[in-house]
C-alpha positions as a printed Julia matrix, in Angstrom:
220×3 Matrix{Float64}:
 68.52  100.62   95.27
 70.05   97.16   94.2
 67.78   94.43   94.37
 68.39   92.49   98.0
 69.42   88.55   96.83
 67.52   86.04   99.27
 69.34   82.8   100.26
 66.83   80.22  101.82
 69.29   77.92  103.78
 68.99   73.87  103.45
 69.6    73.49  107.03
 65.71   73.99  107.6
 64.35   71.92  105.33
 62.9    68.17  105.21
 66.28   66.09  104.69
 63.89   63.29  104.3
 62.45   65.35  101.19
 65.55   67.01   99.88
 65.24   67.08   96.28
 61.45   68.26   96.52
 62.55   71.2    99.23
 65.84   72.02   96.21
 63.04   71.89   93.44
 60.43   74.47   95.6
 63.8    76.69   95.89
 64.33   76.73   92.11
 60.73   77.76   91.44
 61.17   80.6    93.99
 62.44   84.01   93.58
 65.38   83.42   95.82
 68.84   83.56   93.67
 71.17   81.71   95.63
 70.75   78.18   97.96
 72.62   78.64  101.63
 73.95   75.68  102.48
 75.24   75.55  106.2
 78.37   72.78  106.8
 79.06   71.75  110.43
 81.64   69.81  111.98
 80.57   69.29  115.62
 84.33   70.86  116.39
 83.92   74.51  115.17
 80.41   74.84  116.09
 78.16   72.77  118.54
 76.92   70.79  115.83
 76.98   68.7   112.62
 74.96   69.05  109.31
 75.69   66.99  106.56
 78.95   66.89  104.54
 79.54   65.95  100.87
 77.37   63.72   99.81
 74.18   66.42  100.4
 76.22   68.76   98.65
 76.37   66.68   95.9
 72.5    66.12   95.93
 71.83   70.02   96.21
 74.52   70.76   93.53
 72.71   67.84   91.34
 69.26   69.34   91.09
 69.45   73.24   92.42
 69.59   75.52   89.41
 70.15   78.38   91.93
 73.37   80.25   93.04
 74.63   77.66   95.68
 76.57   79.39   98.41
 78.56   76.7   100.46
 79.11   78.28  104.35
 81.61   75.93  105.69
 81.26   75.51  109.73
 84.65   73.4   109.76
 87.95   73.23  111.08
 90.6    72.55  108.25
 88.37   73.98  105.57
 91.9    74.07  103.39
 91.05   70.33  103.21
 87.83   69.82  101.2
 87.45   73.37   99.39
 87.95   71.36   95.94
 85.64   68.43   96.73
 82.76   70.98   98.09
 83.68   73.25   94.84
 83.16   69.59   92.36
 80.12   68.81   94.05
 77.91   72.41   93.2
 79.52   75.07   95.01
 79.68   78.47   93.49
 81.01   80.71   96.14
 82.83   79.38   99.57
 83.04   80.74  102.73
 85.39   80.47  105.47
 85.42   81.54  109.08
 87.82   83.53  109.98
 88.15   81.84  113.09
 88.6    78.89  111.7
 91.73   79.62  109.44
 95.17   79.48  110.49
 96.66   81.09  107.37
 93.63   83.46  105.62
 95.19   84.93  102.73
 96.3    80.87  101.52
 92.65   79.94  101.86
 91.36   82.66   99.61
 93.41   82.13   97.54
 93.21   78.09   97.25
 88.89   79.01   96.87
 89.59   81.28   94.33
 92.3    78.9    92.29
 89.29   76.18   92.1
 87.06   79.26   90.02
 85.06   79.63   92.97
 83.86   83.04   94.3
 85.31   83.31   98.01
 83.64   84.8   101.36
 84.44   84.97  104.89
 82.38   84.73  107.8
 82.68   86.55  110.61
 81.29   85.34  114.33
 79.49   88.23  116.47
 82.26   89.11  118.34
 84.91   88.92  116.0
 85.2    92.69  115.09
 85.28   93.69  110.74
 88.44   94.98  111.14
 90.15   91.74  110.46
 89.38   92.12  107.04
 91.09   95.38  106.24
 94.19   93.22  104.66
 92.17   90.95  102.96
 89.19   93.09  101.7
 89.72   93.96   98.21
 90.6    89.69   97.6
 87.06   88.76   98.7
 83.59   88.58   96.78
 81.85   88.44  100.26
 81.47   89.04  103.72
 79.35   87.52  105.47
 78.19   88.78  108.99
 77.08   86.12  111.65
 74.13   87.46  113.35
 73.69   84.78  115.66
 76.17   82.5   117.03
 77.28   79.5   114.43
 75.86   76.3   115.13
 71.66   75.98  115.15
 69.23   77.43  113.0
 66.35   79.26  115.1
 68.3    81.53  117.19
 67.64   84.81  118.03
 68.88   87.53  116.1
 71.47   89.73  117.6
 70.7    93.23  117.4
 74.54   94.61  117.83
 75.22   92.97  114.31
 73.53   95.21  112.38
 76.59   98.2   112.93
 79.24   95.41  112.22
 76.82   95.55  108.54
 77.51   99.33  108.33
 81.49   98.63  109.56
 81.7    96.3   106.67
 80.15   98.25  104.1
 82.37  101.25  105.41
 85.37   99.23  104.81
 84.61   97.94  101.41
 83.58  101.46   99.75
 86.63  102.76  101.49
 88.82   99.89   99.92
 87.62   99.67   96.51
 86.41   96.43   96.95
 83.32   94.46   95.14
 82.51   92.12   97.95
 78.59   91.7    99.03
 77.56   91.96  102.36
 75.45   88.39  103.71
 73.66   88.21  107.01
 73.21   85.09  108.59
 71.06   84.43  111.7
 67.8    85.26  112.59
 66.7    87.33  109.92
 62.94   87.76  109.33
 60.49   90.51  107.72
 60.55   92.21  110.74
 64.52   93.03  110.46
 65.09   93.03  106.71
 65.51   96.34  106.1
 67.34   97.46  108.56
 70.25   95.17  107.44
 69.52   96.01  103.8
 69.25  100.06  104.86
 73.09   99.23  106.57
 74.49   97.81  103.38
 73.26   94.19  103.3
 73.25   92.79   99.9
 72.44   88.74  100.53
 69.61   88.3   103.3
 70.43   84.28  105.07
 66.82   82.81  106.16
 66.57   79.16  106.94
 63.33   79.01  109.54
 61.34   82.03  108.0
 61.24   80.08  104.95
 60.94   76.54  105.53
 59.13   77.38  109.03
 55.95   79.24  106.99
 53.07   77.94  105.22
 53.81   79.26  102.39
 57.73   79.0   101.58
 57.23   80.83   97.97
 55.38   83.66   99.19
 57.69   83.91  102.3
 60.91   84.55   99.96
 59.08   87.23   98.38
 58.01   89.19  101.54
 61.71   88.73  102.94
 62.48   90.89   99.46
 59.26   93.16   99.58
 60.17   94.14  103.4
 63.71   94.78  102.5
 62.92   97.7   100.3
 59.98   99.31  102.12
């Protein structure tokens, strides 16, 4: 069994302690950074923008996957790319013209994903499959951290991973929303590869060990 990849997301930590919360995530054994980019016009909400990217693209030494939450993500793919990102991902909801975006992420040499809301069904991808390095599964709706975990999205996991051993395709599978030990493997035992987890994390006592019991759970 692969190992599962853990990506802590920045939207739960102490923005008033950034660089500390980066640093605890590069002594950890998660692999890649989450960061979470809202607009207030895709989702109900806003995050942060570039400037934080360019502070957790400064001192993470992780993986830093960039989730943009945006209308117009065309727009700022090259400045979120200059300020850390290694992979980008788009909602599919959010693009007028998909196969353009991928392939503007992937001209800047970053890896390219796209996010899918609950009830936007996998078989959107089918055209686009074999051009992405990941898919990432919404299992809540976009917009807050602490939600609920929606129990329908781990079959869209198994959909996913259907269509991308059917295609040929590379791409990783990435939940996002609500995961926890308690649902780990499950999504891992559907085909998840990269497990999201903002509030599990930064929520515990003990961040570090947290991380580690995401991954221990996942392969139990």
């Amino acid at each position: 069994m692969s190992k599962t990849i853990v990506a802590p997301s920045v939207l739960s930590a102490d923005f008033g302690n950034l660089q500390r919360d980066i640093e605890l995530l590069n002594s950890s054994e998660a692999e890649w950074i989450h960061i979470d980019v809202m607009d207030g016009v895709f989702v109900p909400n806003i995050s942060f923008g570039i400037p934080v990217m360019k502070t957790v693209g400064k001192h993470s030494t992780k993986f830093n996957d960039v989730h943009l939450m945006i209308v117009q993500p065309e727009k700022y793919v090259q400045q979120f790319r200059d300020a850390g990102a290694h992979l980008i991902t788009v909602h599919y909801e959010a693009v007028v013209h998909l196969d353009s975006a991928i392939h503007l992420i992937k001209s800047t040499g970053a890896k390219v994903g796209v996010a899918l809301n609950p009830a936007t069904p996998v078989s959107v991808l089918k055209d686009v499959i074999q051009l992405l390095d990941l898919v990432l599964i919404m299992s809540v709706n976009p917009g807050f951290g602490g939600q609920k975990f929606i129990p329908y999205a781990t079959r869209k996991v198994a959909e996913a991973k259907a269509l991308i051993l059917g295609s040929g395709s590379s791409a990783k599978i990435e939940v996002d929303g609500g995961v926890s030990i308690q649902n780990a493997k499950e999504l891992v035992d559907a085909g998840a590869d990269v497990l999201v987890a903002g509030n599990a994390v930064f929520g515990s006592a003990n961040p570090l060990q947290m991380i580690i019991e995401i991954k221990n759970a996942s392969t139990k």
